[in-house]
Each structure stands twice: as structure tokens, then as C-alpha cells.
C-alpha positions in Angstrom: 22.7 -15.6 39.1 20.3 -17.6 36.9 17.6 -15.3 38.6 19.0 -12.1 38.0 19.1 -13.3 34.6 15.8 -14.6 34.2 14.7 -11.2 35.9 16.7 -9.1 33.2 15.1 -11.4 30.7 11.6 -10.6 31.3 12.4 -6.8 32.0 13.3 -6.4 29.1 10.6 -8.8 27.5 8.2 -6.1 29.6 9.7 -3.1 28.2 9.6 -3.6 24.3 6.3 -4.9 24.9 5.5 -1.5 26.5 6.8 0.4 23.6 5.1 -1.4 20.8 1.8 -1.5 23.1 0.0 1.2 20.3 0.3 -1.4 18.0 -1.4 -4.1 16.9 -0.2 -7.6 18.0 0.3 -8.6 14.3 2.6 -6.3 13.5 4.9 -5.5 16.0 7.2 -7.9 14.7 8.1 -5.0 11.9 10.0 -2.2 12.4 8.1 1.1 13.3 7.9 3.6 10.6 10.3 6.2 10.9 7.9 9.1 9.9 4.5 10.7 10.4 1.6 9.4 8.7 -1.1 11.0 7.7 -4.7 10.8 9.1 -7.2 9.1 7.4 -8.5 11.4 4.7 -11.5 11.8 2.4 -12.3 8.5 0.7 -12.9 10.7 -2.0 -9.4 12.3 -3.3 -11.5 14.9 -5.5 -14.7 14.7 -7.4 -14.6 11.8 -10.6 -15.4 14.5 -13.0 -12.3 16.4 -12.3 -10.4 13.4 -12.3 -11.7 12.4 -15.7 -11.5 15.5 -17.0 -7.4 15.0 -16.7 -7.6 12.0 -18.2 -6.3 10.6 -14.8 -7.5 6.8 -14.9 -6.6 6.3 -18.4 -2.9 7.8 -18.1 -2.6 5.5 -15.2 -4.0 2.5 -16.7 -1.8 3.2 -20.3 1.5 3.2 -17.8 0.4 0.2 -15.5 -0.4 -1.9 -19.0 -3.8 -3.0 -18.4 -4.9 -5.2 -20.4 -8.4 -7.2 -20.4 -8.3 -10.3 -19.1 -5.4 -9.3 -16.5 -6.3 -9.3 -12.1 -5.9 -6.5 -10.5 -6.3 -5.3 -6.6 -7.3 -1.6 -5.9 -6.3 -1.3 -2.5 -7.6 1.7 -0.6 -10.0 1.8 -3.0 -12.9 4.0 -1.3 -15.2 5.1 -3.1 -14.3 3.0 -6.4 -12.9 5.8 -9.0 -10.0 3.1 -10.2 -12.1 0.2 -9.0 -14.9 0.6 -12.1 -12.4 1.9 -14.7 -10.5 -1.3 -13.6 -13.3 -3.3 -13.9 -14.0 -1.6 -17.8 -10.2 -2.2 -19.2 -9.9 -5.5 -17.4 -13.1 -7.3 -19.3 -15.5 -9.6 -18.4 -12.1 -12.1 -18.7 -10.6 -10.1 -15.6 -11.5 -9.9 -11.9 -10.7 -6.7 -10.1 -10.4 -7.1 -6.1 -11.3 -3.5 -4.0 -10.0 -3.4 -0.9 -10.3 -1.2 2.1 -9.5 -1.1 5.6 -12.9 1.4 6.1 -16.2 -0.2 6.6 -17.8 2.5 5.6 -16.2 2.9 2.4 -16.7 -0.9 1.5 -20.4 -0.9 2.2 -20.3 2.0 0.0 -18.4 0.6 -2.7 -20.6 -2.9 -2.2 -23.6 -0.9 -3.0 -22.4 0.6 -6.1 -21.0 -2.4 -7.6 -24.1 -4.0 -7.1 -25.9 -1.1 -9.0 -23.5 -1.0 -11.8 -23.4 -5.1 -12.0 -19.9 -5.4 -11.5 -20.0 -8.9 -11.8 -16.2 -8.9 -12.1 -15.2 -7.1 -9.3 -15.2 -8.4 -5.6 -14.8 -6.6 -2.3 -12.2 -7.3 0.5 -12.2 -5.2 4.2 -8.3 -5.3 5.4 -6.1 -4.3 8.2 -3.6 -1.5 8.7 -0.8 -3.8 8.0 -2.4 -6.3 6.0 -4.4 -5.9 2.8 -5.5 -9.7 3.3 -5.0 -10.6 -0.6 -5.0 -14.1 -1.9 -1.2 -15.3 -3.0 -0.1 -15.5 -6.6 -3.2 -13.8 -7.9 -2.5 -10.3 -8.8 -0.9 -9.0 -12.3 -0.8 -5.5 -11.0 -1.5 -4.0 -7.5 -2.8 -0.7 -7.2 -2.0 1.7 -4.1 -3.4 5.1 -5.5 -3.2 8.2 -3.1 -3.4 6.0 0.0 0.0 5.2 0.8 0.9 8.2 3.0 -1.9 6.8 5.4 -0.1 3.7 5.7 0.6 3.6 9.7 3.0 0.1 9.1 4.5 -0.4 6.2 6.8 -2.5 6.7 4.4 -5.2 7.8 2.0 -3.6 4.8 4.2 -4.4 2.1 5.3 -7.5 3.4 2.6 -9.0 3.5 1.2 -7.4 0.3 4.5 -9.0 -1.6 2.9 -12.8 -1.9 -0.3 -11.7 -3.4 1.7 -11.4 -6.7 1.9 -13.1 -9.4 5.2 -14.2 -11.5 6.2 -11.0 -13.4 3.5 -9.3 -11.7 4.2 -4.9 -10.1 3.0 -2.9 -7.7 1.6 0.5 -9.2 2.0 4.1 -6.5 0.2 7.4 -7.1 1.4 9.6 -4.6 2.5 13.4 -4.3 5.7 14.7 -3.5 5.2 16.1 -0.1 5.9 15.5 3.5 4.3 12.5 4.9 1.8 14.2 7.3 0.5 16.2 4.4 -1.7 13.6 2.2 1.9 12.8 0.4 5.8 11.4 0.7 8.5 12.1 -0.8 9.7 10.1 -4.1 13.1 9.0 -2.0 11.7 7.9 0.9 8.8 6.0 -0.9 12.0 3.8 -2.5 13.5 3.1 0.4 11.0 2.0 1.8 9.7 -0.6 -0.8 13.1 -1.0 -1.0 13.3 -2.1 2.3 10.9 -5.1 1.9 12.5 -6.5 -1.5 11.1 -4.4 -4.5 12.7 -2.8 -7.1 11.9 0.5 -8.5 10.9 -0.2 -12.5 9.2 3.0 -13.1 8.8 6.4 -12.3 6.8 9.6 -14.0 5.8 12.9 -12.9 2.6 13.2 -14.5 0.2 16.4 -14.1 -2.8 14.4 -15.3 -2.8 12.2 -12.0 -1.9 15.4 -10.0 1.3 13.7 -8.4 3.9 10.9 -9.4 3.5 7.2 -10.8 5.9 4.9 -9.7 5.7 1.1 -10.3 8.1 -1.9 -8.9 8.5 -5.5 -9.2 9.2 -7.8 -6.7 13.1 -9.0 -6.0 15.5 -11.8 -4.2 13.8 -13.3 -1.3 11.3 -11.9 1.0 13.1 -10.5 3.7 12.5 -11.5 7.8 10.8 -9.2 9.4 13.4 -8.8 12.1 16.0 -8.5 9.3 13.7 -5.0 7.3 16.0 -2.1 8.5 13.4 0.7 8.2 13.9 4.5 6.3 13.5 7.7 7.6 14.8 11.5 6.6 17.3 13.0 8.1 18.4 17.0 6.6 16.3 16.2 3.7 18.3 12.5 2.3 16.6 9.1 3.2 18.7 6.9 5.3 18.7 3.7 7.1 17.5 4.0 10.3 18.4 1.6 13.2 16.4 -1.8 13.6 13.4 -1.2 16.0 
């Protein structure tokens, strides 16, 4: 009988490694995300003089409370529109980290840091589910029309969560539509955060940043990763889905 145990062991072993085998090996541990993602869009959301034009930056900034001399991670950050705005209201007192998981983008980004002298901003290339930022050092973390392009969550957010610092939030821009259309839902977004131990501590529907700002702080304990019970939609209300 041992056998036939050890046989049903690795069967099964076999067959949740077979369905988790589009995934990266670092983040299969994490529940799948109940929900279509959408594909990898423009780096640019819309042209800088557009944005500026409705006051989007500023409105964001004012909400988030930057302040000089605070550290800040723009993570998705493309082609830089937060990143140099950041870099402005933060001071030569303040660092500002970009991120992104898009080579492209970051050699992009490198070059116009470089011509703008930047000297307080540095550049980071992540992973799907891991923006690779250094523990305790952020005051606020910005994910800004990226979110929906998130393929893993769970395992994003988790290991987003130690790169705060005491008292420190997360900011979101996103817009309220479905998740395959360059947006996701307000409810959903919650849960989700939810989900990995944040706590909703704002939320604005803003026209000027063509969307919704919502910010959270971090709560309780990190959860396990085999303990996050994901989110998904179901008739239009956000419910907790079954683990894996």
C-alpha cells in the first residue's frame, strides 16, 4: 500500500505542476488571478502635455502628500511622466526609484534621466511578480495605470508589501473598467489588496487623472502565500474565490 501511496503522491505532485507550468517558478506558490489581465500596453498612457494640461501629476502628488525629502518608487514607470515630477516635489533630500519590468522602457528612461541629471532618481528592471524593491525604504509607492497588467498579483503585492516603510501607502491610478480593457474595477482592486493585508485609506474619482486614486496602508501580518484566498467577479460583486 505504501506504493500506491507514494504513486498518488507524485501524481498529484505531477499534475499541479502541470497546471501552474505557464508560470514562473517564483510565483506559483500564489494563487492564480481570478481575472483577465490586460496586455502589455503603450509605455506611454497619453502624451505629457495632455496630462499636464489636467493638472494630472500635481493632483496626484497633492493626494499622495509628497513632500521633499520623502522616497518614493514609481513602479511601471515607462517612460518617466511621474518619475521626473517625482523627482521635482521630492528634492535633492529625496530619492525616487523607477521601476519597470520592460527593458526597453528602462533603457529609455536611463537615457533621459541622464539628460535631465536626475541625480536623485535611480532605475530598477523587475519581474512580473516582483518589483525587486529594497525593504523599509519607501514613504509612498506608486502603481499608476499599470495595475490591470499585473499577470500575479498576489505574488506582486506580496512581495511589494516589505519595501515599506513604517506609516508608509501604496498610491493606485486606475480606471473603472473590466480588467482586459486597460482598467479594473474599484471592488475588485480592494479585494485584492485586501487579500494580501492592506487596507483601503483613500479613494477619489478624479477627472484630472482620467480614472480613480486610491491609496492603502499596510495591516496585521503579512499573510502566507498558501493562506491569500484570491478575488474574482461573479454577476458583477467580488467574491472569494477558492484557494488555487
Amino acid at each position: 500500500m505504501r506504493w500506491a501511496a507514494a504513486f498518488l503522491l507524485l501524481a498529484l505532485a505531477a499534475c499541479h505542476q502541470a497546471k501552474d507550468s505557464d508560470r514562473p517558478d517564483a510565483v506559483r506558490e500564489f494563487p492564480r488571478a481570478h481575472r483577465p489581465v490586460s496586455a502589455p500596453g503603450s509605455t506611454q498612457f497619453s502624451s505629457e502635455e495632455d496630462r499636464d494640461n489636467r493638472n494630472e501629476a500635481t493632483t496626484v502628488m497633492d493626494m499622495a502628500d509628497i513632500e521633499p525629502g520623502m522616497t518614493v518608487a514609481d513602479i511601471g514607470a515607462g517612460e518617466g511622466y511621474y518619475t521626473v515630477r517625482l523627482a521635482e516635489r521630492v528634492g535633492a533630500k529625496g530619492r525616487v526609484l523607477a521601476e519597470d519590468i520592460a527593458i526597453g522602457a528602462i533603457r529609455r528612461l536611463g537615457a533621459r534621466v541622464e539628460r535631465d541629471r536626475l541625480d536623485n532618481v535611480s532605475i530598477k528592471l523587475g519581474t512580473p511578480g516582483n518589483p525587486k524593491l529594497p525593504a523599509g525604504s519607501f514613504d509612498r509607492i506608486f502603481l499608476v495605470h499599470m495595475y490591470h497588467e499585473v499577470a500575479e498579483p498576489y505574488a506582486f503585492l506580496w512581495n511589494l508589501r516589505p519595501a515599506l516603510k513604517k506609516g508608509g501607502e501604496v498610491v493606485v491610478v486606475d480606471v473603472d473598467r473590466p480588467t482586459d480593457q486597460h482598467g479594473i474595477p474599484p471592488a475588485l482592486l480592494l479585494c485584492e489588496f485586501e487579500a494580501v493585508g492592506f487596507r483601503l485609506t483613500q479613494f477619489h474619482r478624479k477627472p484630472a487623472i482620467a480614472g480613480y486614486y486610491a491609496q492603502f496602508e499596510a495591516t496585521g501580518d503579512r499573510p502566507e502565500p498558501a493562506n491569500i484566498v484570491p478575488c474574482r467577479l461573479e454577476g458583477g460583486k467580488v467574491v472569494r474565490a477558492a484557494a488555487r
